[in-house]
C-alpha positions in Angstrom: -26.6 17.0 47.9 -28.8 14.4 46.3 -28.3 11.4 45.0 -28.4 10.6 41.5 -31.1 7.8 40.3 -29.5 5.1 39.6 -32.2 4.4 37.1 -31.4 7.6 35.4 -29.5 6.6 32.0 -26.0 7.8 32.4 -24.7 10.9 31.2 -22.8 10.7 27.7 -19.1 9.4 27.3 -17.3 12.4 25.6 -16.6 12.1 22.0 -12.8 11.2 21.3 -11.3 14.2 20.1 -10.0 14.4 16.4 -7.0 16.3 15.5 -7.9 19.1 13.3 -6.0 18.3 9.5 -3.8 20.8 8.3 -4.2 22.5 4.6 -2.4 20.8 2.7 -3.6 17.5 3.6 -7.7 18.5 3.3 -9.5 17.0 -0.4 -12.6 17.6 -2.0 -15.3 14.7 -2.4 -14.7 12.5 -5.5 -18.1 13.8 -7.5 -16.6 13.4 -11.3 -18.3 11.3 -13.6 -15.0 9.5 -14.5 -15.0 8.9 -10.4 -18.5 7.2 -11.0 -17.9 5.3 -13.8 -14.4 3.3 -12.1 -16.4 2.8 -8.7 -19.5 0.8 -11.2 -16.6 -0.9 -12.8 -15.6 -2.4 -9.7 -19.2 -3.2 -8.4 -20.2 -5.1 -11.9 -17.2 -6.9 -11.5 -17.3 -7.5 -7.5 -13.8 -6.3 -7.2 -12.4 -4.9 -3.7 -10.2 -1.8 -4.1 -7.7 -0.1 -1.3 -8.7 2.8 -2.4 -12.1 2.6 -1.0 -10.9 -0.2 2.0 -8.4 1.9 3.4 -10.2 5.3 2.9 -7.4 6.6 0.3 -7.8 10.3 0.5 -6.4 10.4 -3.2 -9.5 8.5 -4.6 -11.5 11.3 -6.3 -7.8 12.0 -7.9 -6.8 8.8 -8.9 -10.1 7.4 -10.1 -11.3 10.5 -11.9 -8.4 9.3 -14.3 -9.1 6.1 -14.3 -6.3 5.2 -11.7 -7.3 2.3 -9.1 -5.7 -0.4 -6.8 -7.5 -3.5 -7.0 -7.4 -5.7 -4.1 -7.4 -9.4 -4.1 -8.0 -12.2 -2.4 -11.9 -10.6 -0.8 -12.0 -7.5 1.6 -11.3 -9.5 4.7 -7.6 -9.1 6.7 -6.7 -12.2 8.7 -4.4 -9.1 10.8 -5.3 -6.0 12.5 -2.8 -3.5 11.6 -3.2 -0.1 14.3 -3.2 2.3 10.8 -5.4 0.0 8.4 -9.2 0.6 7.9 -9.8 -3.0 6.2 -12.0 -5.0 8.2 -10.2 -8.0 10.1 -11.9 -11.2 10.7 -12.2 -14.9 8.7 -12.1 -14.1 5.0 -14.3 -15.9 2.8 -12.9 -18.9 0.2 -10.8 -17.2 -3.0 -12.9 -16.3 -5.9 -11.4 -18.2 -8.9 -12.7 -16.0 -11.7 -11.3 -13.0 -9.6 -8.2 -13.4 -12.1 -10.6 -12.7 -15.4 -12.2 -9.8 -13.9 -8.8 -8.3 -13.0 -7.9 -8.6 -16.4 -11.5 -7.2 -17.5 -10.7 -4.1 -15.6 -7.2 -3.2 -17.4 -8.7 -4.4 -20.5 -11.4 -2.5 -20.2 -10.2 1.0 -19.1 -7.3 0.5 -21.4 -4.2 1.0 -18.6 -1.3 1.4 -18.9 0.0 0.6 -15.4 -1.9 -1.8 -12.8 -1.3 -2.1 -9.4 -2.4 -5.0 -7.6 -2.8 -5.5 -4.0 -4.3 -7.8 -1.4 -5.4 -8.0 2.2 -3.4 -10.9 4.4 -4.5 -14.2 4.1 -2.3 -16.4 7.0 -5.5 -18.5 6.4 -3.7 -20.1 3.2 -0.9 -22.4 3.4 0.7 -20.0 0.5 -0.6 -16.6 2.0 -2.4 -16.1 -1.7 0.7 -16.4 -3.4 -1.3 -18.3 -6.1 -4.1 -16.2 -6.7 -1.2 -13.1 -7.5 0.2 -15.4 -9.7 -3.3 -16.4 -11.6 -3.8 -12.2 -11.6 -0.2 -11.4 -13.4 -1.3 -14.3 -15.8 -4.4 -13.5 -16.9 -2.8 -9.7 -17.5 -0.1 -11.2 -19.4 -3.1 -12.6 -21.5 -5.3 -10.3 -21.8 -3.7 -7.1 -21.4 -0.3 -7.4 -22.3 0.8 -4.0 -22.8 -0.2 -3.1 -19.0 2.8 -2.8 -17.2 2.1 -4.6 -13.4 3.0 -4.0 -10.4 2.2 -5.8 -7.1 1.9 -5.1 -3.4 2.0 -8.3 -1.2 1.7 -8.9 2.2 4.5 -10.3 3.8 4.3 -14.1 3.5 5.3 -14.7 6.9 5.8 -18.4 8.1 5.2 -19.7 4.6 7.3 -21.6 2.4 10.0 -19.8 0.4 8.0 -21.3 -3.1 4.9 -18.8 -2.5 7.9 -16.2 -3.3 9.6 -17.4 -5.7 6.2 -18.4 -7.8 5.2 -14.7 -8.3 9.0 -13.7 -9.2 8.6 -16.7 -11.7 5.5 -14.9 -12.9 7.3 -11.2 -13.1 5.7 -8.5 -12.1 7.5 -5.2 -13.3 7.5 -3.6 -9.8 7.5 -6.1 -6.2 5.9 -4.0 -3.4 6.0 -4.2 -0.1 5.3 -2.0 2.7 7.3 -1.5 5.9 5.1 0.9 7.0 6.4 2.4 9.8 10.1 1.9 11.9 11.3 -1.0 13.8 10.3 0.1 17.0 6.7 1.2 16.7 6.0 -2.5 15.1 4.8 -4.0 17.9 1.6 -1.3 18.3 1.5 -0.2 14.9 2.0 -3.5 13.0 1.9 -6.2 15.7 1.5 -9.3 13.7 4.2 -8.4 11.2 8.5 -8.2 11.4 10.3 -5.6 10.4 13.3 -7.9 9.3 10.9 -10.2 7.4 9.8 -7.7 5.8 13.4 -6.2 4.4 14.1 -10.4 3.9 11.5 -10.6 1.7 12.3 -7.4 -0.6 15.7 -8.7 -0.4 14.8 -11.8 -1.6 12.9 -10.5 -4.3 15.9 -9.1 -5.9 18.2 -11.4 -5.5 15.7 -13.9 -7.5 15.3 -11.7 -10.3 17.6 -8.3 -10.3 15.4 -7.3 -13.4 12.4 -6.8 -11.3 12.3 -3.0 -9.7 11.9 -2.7 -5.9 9.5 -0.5 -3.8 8.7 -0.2 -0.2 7.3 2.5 1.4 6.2 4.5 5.2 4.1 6.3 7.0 5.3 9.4 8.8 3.3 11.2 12.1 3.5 8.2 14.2 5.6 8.8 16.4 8.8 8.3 14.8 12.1 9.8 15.2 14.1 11.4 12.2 17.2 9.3 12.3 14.7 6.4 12.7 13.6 7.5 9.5 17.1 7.5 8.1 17.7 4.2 9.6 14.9 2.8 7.3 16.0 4.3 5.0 19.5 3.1 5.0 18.6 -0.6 5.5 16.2 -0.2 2.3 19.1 0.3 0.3 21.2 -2.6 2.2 18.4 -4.6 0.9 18.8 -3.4 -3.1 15.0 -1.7 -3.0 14.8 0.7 -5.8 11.7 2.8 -5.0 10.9 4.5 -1.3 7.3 6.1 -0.3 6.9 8.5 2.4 3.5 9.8 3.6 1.7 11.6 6.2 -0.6 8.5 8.2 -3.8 9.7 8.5 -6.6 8.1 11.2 -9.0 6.5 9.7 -11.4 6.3 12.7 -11.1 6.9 16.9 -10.3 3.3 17.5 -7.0 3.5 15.1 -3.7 4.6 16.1 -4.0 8.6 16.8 -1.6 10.7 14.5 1.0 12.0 16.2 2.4 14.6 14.4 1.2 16.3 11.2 4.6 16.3 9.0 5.0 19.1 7.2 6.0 19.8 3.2 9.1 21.2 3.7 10.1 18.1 5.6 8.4 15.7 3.2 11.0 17.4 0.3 13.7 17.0 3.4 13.1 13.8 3.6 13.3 13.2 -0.2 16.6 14.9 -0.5 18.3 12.4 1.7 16.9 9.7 0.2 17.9 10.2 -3.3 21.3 10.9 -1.4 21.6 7.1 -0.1 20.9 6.2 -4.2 17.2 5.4 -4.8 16.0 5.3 -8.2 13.1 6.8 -7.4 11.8 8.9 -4.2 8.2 9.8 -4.1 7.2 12.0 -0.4 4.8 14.3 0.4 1.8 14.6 2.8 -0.7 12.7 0.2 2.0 10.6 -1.1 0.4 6.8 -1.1 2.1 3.2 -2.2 0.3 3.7 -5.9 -0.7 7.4 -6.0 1.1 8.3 -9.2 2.5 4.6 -9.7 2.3 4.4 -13.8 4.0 7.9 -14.0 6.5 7.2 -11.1 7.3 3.6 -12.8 8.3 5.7 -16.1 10.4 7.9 -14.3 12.1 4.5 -12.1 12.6 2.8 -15.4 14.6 6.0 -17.2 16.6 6.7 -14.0 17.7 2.8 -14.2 18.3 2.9 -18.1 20.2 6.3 -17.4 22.5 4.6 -14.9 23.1 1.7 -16.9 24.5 3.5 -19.9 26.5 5.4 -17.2 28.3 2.2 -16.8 
């Protein structure tokens, strides 16, 4: 047999292979002119959005009606979460008019409902908790009929004030992802803790009962059902009022693989037992995200607490 010339360049690494999506989880391309108009919104006023950072499949959707996340605090994660497409390194210093152009954006496309997120920043001795406070301001301000409701990171290792500062500033709706179960945390969301995480929701409503609760998961990691149920169950230990469940979806080879494609039926499964343990609101399904639907699912959570209130 001959050899093989070492100066020869070497023969192609195979492709990793990527699981083939089901259905009911495939979308068409955003192409509609309302899609356009929200994404040159964002550019004019150098806004960051999850939508686009974490490759949201709901973003023709959501932005067609004028529906998007705006992400604060620049596009750079000081963590690198297995599941999240945002780009990890040493974020650049906080914009201070990022709080006007915020505003500008509900203003200007006349919303209702706002969600407002943000990548990690353990680079600031109050994880950002300033900047969401500066955002929920300049709202207040400028568009004050917007109902608002946040998604924080977790805060970890920083003082209990960065908290209580953004309750002070109230939000309608404190989110906070778990993301996944306690025992995948450590590959799937390494520089996190799932019991800091349930601490901080917990905290959150023990400040101020009046603001709603929301947390939410990813299913088709690897998780077990009565994992999910555990979850589930310490949510509601810790008061939260809203749960999320969707189907995590790879965003490229080099992220955690998915696992298992969840199916509808046990989505709605899923959703039965969690309105069971006393959620106010439930919202899971394959395309079910942390602010697909948020304004119309924030209606709903607000009835279903006034409902239960005249109950007694």
């Amino acid at each position: 047999m001959a050899e093989a010339d070492p100066l020869s360049p070497a023969p192609a690494a195979p492709r990793p292979e990527r699981v083939r999506k089901p259905d009911w989880i495939r979308v068409k391309a955003p192409t509609s002119a309302g899609f356009n108009e929200t994404r040159r919104l964002m550019r004019d006023l150098n806004l960051a959005t999850v939508c686009e950072e974490a490759a949201c499949p709901n973003i023709g959707e959501c932005w067609t009606k004028k529906h998007a996340t705006v992400m604060i605090l620049g596009d750079t994660c000081t963590r690198a979460c297995a599941f999240c497409n945002v780009k990890t390194g040493m974020p650049r210093a906080v914009d201070p008019l990022e709080p006007e152009h915020v505003a500008t954006v509900a203003e200007t496309m006349g919303l209702e409902h706002i969600v407002i997120t943000s990548v990690d920043r353990d680079d600031l001795p109050d994880g950002g908790a300033g900047q969401f406070v500066k955002v929920i301001e300049a709202l207040r301000r400028r568009a004050p009929k917007t109902t608002i409701e946040i998604l924080t990171p977790d805060f970890r290792n920083k003082p209990l004030s960065a908290i209580e500062a953004i309750i002070a500033a109230r939000p309608d709706v404190y989110n906070h992802n778990l993301e996944t179960v306690p025992r995948l945390y450590p590959t799937i969301r390494p520089g996190a803790r799932y019991y800091a995480s349930l601490r901080l929701l917990e905290t959150v409503k023990r400040l101020d009962p009046s603001i709603f609760t929301k947390s939410g998961i990813m299913l088709g990691l690897g998780e077990e059902r009565m994992e999910v149920h555990q979850v589930m169950d310490d949510m509601r230990s810790a008061d939260i009022d809203f749960l999320t469940m969707g189907q995590y979806l790879q965003p490229t080879p080099r992220h955690a693989k998915v696992i298992e494609f969840v199916t509808p039926s046990a989505f709605d499964a899923y959703a039965q037992i969690a309105r069971a343990k006393g959620f106010l609101q439930v919202a899971s399904s394959p395309l079910t995200r942390s602010s697909y639907h948020a304004g119309e699912d924030f209606a709903q959570m607000k009835a279903a607490r006034d409902a239960k209130l005249a109950r007694g």
